[in-house]
Legacy VTK file of the C-alpha trace (Angstrom):
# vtk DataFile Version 3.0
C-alpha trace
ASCII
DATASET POLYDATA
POINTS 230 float
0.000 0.000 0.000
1.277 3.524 -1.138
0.691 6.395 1.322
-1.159 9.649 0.668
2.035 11.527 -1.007
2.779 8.754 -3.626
-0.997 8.339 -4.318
-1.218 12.300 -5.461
1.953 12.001 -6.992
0.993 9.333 -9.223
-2.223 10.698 -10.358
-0.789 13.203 -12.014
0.893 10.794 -14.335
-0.290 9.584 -17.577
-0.253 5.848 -17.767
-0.523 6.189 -21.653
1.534 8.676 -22.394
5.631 8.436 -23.204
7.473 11.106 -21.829
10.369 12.778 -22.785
13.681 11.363 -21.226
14.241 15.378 -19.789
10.424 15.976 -18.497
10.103 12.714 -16.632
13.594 13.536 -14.661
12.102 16.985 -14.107
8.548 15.349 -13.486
10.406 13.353 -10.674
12.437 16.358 -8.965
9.565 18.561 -9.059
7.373 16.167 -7.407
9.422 14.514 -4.747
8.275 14.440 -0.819
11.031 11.804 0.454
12.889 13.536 3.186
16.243 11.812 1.549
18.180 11.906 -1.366
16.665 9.466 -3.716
18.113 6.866 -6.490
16.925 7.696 -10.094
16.084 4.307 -11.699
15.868 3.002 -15.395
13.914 -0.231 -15.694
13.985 -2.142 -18.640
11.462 -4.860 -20.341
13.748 -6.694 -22.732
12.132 -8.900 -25.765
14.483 -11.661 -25.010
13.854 -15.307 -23.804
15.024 -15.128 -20.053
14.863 -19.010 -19.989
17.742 -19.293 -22.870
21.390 -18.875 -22.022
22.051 -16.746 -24.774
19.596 -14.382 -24.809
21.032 -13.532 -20.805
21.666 -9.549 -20.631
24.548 -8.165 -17.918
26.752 -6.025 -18.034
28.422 -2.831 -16.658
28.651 0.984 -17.123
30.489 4.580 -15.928
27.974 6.627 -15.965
29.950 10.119 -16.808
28.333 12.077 -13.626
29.101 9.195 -10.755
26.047 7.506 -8.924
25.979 9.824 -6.239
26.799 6.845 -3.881
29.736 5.940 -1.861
30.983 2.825 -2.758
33.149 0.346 -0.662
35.297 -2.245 -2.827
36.404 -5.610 -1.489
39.466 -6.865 -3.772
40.560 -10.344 -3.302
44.289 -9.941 -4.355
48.002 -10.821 -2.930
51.608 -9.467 -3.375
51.338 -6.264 -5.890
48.436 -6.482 -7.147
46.550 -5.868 -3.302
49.132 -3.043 -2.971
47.667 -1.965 -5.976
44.222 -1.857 -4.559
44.748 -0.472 -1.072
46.088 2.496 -3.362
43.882 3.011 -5.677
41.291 3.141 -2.065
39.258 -0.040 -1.680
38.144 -0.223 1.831
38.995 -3.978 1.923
42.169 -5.675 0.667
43.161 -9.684 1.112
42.587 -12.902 0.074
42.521 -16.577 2.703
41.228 -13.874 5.393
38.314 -12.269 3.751
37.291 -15.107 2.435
36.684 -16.771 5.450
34.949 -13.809 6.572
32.366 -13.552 3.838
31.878 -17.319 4.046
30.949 -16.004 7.647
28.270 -13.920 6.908
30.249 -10.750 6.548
28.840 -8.288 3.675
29.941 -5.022 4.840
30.680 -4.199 0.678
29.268 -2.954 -2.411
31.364 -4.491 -4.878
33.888 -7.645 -4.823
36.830 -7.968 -7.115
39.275 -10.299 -7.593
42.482 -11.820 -9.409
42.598 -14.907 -12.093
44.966 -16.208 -9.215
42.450 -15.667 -5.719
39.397 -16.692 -7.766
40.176 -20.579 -7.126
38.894 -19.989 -3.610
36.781 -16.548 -4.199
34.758 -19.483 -6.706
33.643 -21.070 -3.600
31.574 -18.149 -2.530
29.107 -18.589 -5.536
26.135 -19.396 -3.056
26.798 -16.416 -1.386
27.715 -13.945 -3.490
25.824 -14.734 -6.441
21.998 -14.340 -5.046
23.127 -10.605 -4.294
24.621 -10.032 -7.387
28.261 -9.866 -6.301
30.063 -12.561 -7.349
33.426 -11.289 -9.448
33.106 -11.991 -13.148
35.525 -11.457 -15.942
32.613 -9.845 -18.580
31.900 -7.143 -15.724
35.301 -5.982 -15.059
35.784 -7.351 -11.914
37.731 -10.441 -12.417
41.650 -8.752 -13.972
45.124 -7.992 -12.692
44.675 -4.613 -12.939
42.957 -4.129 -9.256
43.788 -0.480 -9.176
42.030 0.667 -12.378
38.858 -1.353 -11.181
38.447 0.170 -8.241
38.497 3.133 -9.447
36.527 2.716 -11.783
33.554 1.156 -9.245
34.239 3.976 -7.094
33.830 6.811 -10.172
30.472 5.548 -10.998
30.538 2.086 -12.515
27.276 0.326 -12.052
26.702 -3.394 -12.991
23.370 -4.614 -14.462
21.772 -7.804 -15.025
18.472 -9.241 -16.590
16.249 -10.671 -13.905
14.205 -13.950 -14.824
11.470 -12.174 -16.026
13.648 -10.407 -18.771
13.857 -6.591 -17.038
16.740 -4.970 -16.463
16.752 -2.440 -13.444
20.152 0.061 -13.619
20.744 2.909 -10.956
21.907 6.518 -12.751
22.323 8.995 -9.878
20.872 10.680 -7.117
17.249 12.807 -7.391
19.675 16.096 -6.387
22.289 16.192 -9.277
21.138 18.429 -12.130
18.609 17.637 -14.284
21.310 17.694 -17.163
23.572 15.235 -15.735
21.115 12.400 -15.203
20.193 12.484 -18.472
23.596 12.560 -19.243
24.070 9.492 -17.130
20.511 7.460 -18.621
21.572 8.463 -22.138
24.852 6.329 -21.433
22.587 3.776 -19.450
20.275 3.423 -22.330
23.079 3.010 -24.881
24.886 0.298 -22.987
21.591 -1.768 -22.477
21.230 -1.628 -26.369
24.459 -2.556 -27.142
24.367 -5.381 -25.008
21.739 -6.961 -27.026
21.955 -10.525 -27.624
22.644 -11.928 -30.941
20.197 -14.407 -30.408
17.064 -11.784 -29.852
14.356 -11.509 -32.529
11.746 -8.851 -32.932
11.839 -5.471 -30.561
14.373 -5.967 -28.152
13.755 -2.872 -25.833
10.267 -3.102 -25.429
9.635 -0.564 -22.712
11.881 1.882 -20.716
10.368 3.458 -17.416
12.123 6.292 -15.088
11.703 6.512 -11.286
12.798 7.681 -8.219
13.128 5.269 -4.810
9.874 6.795 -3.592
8.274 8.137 -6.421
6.167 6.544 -9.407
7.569 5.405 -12.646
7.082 7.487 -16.113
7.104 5.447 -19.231
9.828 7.433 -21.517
10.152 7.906 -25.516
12.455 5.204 -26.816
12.701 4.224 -30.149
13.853 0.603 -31.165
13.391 -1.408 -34.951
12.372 -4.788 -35.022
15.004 -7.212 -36.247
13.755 -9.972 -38.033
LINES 1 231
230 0 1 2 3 4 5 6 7 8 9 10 11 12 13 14 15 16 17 18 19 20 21 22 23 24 25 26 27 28 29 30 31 32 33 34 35 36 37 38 39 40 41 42 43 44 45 46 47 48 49 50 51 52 53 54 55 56 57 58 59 60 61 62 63 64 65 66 67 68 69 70 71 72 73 74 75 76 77 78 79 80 81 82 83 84 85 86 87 88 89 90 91 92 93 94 95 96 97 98 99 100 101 102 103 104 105 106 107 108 109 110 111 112 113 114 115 116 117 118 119 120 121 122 123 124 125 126 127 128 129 130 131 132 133 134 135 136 137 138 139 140 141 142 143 144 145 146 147 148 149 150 151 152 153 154 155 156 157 158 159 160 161 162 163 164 165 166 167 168 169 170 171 172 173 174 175 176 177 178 179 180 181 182 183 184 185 186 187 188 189 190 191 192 193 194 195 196 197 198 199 200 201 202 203 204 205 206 207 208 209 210 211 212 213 214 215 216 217 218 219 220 221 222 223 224 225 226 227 228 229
């Protein structure tokens, strides 16, 4: 059940209508009644076969204006390469240890990385990891030598997205208080990644619907244009 603010909020939305990328970021600012500072959302409805292996849809992006969010990096790394890390400013940094401690329970993180070498034991933390969508993977970025240039590159703005079993794609793009300029900026680069990730495999209109939101606020459907391949 939505309370009183969301419900008044939301009627002045039209369901049928496609907004403009720019008016529904503005629709959301001018319109918002949470007493933080809310995530702006992009959700995705993909015309892809969730239940087929290569129709799956992941991936990551910078967006160009950061995500507004602190974010604390785990790297699972020895010798140079954690050196490397603890530089570049992850808040965690080791390998046996931490592993032990996440098999613990311990999830004080927002991203995990990891080295070809660490990821013989970092493998065994599938069942944990995985569900939350943290497990270190080689197509996102986070399984490579270079630990420094991944970190920062989490900690600039890199966000990770993956296609749920229903075939949507939800990707974060910034905080409700950056300008309304530089979220566009940022779902413009959201938008374009989630196209390009397209799967060779997927017939007919592949982004079917694209919706904008705000943590507490309604979604508004936006203008996106996308052929049908046959």
């Amino acid at each position: 059940m939505h309370g009183k603010k969301y419900t008044a909020v939301k009627a002045k939305v039209t369901v049928e209508k496609s907004y403009d990328l720019k008016d529904a970021i503005a629709f959301l600012q001018a319109n918002k009644f949470a007493k933080f500072d809310e995530t702006c959302e992009l959700a995705f409805r993909l015309g892809v076969d969730p239940t087929q292996s290569d129709q799956n849809v992941r991936g990551t992006v910078v967006l160009p204006n950061g995500s507004g969010k602190k974010v604390r990096v785990l790297v699972f790394a020895t010798g140079p390469a954690a050196d490397a890390a603890k530089a570049a400013g992850a808040e965690h940094v080791g390998y046996e240890d931490l592993v032990a401690k996440v098999q613990g329970g311990w999830a004080d993180f927002d991203v995990a990385v990891a080295t070809n070498e660490t990821m013989k034991e970092v493998r065994k933390l599938g069942k944990v990891l995985g569900p939350r969508g943290l497990m270190p993977n080689p197509k996102t970025g986070t399984v490579t030598e270079d630990t420094a240039a991944a970190v920062k590159l989490c900690k600039a703005g890199r966000v990770e997205y993956r296609m749920d079993r229903n075939g949507n794609v939800m990707v974060p793009f910034g905080k409700l208080s950056f300008a309304v300029e530089a979220l566009v900026e940022n779902a413009k680069t959201v938008i374009a990644a989630v196209q390009s990730a397209r799967p060779a495999a997927a017939k007919g209109i592949y982004l079917k619907r694209a919706t904008v939101s705000s943590t507490m606020g309604p979604g508004l459907h936006i203008q996106i244009k996308e052929a049908a391949v046959a």
